[in-house]
C-alpha positions as CSV (number, residue, x, y, z in Angstrom):
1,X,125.7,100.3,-243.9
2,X,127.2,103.5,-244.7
3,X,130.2,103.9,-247.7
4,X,131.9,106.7,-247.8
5,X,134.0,108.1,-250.9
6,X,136.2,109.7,-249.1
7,X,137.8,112.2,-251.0
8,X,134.4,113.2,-252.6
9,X,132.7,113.6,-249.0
10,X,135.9,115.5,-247.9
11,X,135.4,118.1,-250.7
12,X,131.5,118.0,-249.4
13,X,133.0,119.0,-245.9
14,X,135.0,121.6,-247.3
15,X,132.3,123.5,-249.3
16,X,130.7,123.5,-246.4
17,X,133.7,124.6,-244.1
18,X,136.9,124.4,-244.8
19,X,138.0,126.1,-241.4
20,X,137.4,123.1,-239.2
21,X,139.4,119.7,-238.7
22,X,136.6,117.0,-238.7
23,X,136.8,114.4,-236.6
24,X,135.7,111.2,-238.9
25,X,135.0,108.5,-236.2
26,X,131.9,110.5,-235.0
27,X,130.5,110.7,-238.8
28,X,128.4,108.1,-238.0
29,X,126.8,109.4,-235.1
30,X,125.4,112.3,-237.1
31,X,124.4,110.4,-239.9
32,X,122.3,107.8,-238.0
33,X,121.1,111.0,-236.1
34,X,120.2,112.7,-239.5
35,X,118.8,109.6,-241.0
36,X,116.4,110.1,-238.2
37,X,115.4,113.2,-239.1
38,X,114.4,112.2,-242.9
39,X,113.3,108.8,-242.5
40,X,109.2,108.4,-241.7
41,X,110.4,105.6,-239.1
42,X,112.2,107.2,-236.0
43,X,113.5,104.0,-235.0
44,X,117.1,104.3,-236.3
45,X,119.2,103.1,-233.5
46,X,123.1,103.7,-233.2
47,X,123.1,100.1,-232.9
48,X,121.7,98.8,-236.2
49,X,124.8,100.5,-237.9
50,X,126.5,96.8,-239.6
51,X,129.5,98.5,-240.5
52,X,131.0,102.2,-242.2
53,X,133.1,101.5,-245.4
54,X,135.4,104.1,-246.8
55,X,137.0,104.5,-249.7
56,X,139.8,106.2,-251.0
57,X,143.5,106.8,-253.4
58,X,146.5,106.6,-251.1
59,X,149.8,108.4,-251.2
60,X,152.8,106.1,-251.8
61,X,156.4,106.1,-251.9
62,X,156.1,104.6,-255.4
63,X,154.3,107.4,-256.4
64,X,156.8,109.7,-254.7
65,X,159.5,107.6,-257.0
66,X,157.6,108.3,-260.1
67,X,157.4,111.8,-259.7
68,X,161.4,112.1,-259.0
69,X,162.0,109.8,-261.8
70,X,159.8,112.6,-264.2
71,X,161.7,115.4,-262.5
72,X,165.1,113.7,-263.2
73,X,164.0,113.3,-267.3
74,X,162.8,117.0,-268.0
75,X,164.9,119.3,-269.6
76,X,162.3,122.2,-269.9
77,X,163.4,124.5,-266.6
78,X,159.3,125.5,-266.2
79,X,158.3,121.3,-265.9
80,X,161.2,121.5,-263.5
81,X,159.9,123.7,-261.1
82,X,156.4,122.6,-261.5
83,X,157.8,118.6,-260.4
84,X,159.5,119.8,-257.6
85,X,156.5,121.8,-256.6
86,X,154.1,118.9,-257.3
87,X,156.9,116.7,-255.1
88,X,157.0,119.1,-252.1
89,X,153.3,119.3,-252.1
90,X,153.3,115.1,-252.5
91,X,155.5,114.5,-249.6
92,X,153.6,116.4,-247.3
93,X,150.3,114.6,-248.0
94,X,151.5,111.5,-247.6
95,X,152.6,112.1,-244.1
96,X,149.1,113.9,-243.2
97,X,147.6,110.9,-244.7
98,X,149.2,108.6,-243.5
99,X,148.2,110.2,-240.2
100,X,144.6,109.9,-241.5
101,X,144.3,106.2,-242.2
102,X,146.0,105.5,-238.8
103,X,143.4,107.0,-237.1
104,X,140.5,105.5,-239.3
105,X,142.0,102.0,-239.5
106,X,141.3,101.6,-235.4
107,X,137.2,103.1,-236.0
108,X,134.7,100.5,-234.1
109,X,132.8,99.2,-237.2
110,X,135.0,101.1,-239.8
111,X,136.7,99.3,-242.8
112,X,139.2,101.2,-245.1
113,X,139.9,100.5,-248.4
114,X,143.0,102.0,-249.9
115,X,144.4,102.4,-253.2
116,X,146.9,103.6,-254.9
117,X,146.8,106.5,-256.5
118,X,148.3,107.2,-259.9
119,X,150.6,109.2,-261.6
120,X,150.8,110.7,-265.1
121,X,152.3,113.4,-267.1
122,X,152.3,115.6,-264.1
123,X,149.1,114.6,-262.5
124,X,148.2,112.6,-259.5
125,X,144.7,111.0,-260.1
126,X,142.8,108.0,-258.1
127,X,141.3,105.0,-260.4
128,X,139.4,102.0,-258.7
129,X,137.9,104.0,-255.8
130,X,134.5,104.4,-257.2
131,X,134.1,101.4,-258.8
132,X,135.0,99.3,-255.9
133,X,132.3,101.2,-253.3
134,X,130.0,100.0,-256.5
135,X,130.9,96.7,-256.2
136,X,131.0,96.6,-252.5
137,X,127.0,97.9,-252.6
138,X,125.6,95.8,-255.0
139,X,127.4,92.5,-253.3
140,X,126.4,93.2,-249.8
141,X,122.7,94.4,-251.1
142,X,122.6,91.0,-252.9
143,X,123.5,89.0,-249.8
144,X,121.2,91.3,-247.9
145,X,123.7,92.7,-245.2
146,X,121.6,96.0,-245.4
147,X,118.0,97.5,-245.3
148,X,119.6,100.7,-245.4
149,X,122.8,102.1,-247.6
150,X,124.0,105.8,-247.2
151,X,126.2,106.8,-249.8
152,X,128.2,109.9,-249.2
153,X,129.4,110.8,-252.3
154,X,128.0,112.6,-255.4
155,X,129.6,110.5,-258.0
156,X,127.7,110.0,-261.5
157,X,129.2,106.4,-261.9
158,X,127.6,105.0,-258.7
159,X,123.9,105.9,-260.4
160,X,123.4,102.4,-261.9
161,X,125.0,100.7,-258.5
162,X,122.3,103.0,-256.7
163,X,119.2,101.7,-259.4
164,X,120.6,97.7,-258.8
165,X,120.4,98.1,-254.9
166,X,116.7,100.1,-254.5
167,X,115.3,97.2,-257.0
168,X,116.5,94.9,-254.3
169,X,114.3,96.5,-252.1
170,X,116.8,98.4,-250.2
171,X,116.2,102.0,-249.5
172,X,119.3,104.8,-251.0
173,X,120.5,107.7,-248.4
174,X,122.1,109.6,-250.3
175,X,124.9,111.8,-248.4
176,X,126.8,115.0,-250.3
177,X,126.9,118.5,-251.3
178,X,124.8,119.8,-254.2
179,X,128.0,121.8,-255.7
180,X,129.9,118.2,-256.5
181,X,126.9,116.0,-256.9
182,X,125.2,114.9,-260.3
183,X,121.2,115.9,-260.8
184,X,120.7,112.5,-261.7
185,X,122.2,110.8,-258.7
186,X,120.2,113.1,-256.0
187,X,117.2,112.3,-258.3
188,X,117.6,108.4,-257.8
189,X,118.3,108.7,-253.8
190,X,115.2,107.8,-252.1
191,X,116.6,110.5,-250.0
192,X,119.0,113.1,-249.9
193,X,120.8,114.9,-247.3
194,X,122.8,118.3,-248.7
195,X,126.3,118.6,-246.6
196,X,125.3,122.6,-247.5
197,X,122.4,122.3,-244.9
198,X,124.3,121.2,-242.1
199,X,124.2,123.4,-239.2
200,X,126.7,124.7,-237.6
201,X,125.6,122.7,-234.3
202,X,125.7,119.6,-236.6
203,X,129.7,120.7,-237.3
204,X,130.8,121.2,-233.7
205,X,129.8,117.1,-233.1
206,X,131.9,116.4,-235.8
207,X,135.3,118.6,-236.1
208,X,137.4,120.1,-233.3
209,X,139.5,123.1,-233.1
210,X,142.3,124.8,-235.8
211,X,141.9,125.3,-239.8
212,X,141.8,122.4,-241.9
213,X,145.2,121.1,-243.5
């Protein structure tokens, strides 16, 4: 199974090359292909992939509401324009997203898990995200849906999910770039793939023409 954080392996994707638009429905293709590559049995088929989860905050009209409702209340002309930036900017997301998740939701053995993303004193933040792919890893490790997890993300508060599944017996892929990814994390992978050290043939099977949005 592979679980993606989303917005985490985006930024991985980015660091990497931020001048391509990558295609996420052949993501798994490479990875099983990869997984070959640093696993001592060379028998990962496309086949034995059970299913990709990702996960990640979604742009909402609510959220678009909240933001209008702040601009509406601030006297202060500088919050002003820094709203109606942070609207503009908003609006425009949510329509490339929404894009996004169209595309993703109709992936062969692809699952989405959306949520939606909060807003507070001028920041737009995600809450839930990580803690659901958590949950999601330990559940299906327990119910042994798995031999193999990938995780592509470099977040510090999946380390204990990460410990819970490999004393199951399971073995942890871990899948990210070293610029956004805690020591302690890469440490607990059994193995780690750096998004750094992708080539740039590696790239070309996964992202098609343009700049990134």
């Amino acid at each position: 199974m592979i679980f993606y954080d989303l917005e985490n392996f985006k930024q991985g994707l980015a660091h990497r090359d931020r001048n391509r638009k990558y295609d996420y429905g052949k993501m798994q293709y490479l990875i099983i292909d990869l997984l070959r590559k640093v696993m001592p049995a060379s028998d990962v088929k496309e086949y034995m992939l059970v299913r990709a989860y990702a996960y990640t905050g979604e742009y909402t009209e609510q959220l678009l509401k909240k933001i209008k409702e702040d601009l509406e209340r601030t006297k202060l002309e500088n919050e002003k324009k820094k709203l109606e930036r942070l609207l503009q900017k908003t609006k425009k997301r949510l329509e490339a997203q929404r894009s996004l998740l169209e595309k993703l939701r109709n992936f062969n053995f692809f699952e989405l898990r959306t949520y939606p993303l909060k807003y507070s004193k001028g920041q737009i933040f995600q809450k839930g995200v990580d803690v659901q792919l958590a949950v999601d890893l330990v559940s299906h490790a327990f119910r042994n849906n798995f031999d193999i997890a990938v995780v592509c993300s470099g977040d510090i508060d999946l380390l204990e999910s990460l410990k819970i599944v490999k004393r199951l017996g399971k073995i942890v892929v871990l899948v990210s770039h070293h610029k956004i990814t805690a020591k302690a994390l890469r440490a607990e992978a059994d193995f780690y793939m750096d998004m750094s050290k992708l080539t740039d043939v590696d790239l070309e099977r996964i992202s098609f023409g343009g700049g990134n949005e």
